[in-house]
C-alpha positions in Angstrom: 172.2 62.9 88.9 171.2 60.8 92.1 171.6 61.8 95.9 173.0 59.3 96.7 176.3 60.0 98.6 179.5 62.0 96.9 181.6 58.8 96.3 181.0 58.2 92.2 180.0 61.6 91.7 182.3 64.3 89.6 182.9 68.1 90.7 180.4 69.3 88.6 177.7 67.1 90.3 179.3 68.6 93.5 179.3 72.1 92.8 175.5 71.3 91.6 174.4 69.7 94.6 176.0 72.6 96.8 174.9 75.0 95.2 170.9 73.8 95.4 171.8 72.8 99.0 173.0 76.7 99.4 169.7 77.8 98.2 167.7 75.1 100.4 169.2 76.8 103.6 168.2 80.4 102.5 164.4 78.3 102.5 164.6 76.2 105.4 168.2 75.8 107.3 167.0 72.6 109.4 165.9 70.5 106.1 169.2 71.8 104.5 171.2 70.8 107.3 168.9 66.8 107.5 169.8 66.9 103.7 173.8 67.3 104.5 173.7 65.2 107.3 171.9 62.4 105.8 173.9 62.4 102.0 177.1 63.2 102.9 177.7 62.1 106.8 175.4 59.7 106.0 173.9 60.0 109.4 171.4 57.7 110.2 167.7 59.3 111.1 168.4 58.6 114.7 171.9 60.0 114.5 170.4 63.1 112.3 167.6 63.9 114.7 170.1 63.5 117.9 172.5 66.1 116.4 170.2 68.3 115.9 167.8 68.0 118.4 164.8 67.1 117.1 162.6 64.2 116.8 163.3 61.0 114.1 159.3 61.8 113.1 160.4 65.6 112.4 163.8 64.2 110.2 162.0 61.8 108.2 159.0 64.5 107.3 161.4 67.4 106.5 163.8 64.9 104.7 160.9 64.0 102.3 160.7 67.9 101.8 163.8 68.5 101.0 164.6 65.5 98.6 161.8 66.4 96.6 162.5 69.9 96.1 166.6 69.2 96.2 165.3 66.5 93.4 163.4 69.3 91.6 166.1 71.7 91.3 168.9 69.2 90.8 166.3 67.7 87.2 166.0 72.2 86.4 170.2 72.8 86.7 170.5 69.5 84.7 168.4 70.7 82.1 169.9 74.2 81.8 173.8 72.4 81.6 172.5 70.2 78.6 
């Protein structure tokens, strides 16, 4: 499954992202909350770092973070579901 906005994707694929984006938060709210606003606002990293207060450098490094580990977790519930 791709992050790559929630127009094509089924529930299932919803529920899964939520549910890694739930987990991301209990981590590290600010890259869970980069990760929402970029996918599914689709916020640009101007917009994203405006809303939440922080610099465009600070979105694009924690948006790295979180797509690889939202990326890791999305490949594990993937596997388990197979």
């Amino acid at each position: 499954m791709a992050l790559a906005g929630v127009g094509s994707a089924n529930l299932e694929d919803i529920l899964a992202v939520d549910e890694v984006l739930s987990r991301l938060a209990e981590l590290d709210r600010r890259q869970a909350k980069i990760a929402e606003l970029r996918y599914f606002c689709e916020l640009s990293v101007e917009e994203t770092a405006e809303a939440l207060g922080i610099s465009p450098r600070s979105v694009k490094s924690d948006r790295v973070v979180a797509r690889l580990w939202l990326r890791a977790e999305l490949a594990g519930a993937e596997g388990e579901r197979t």
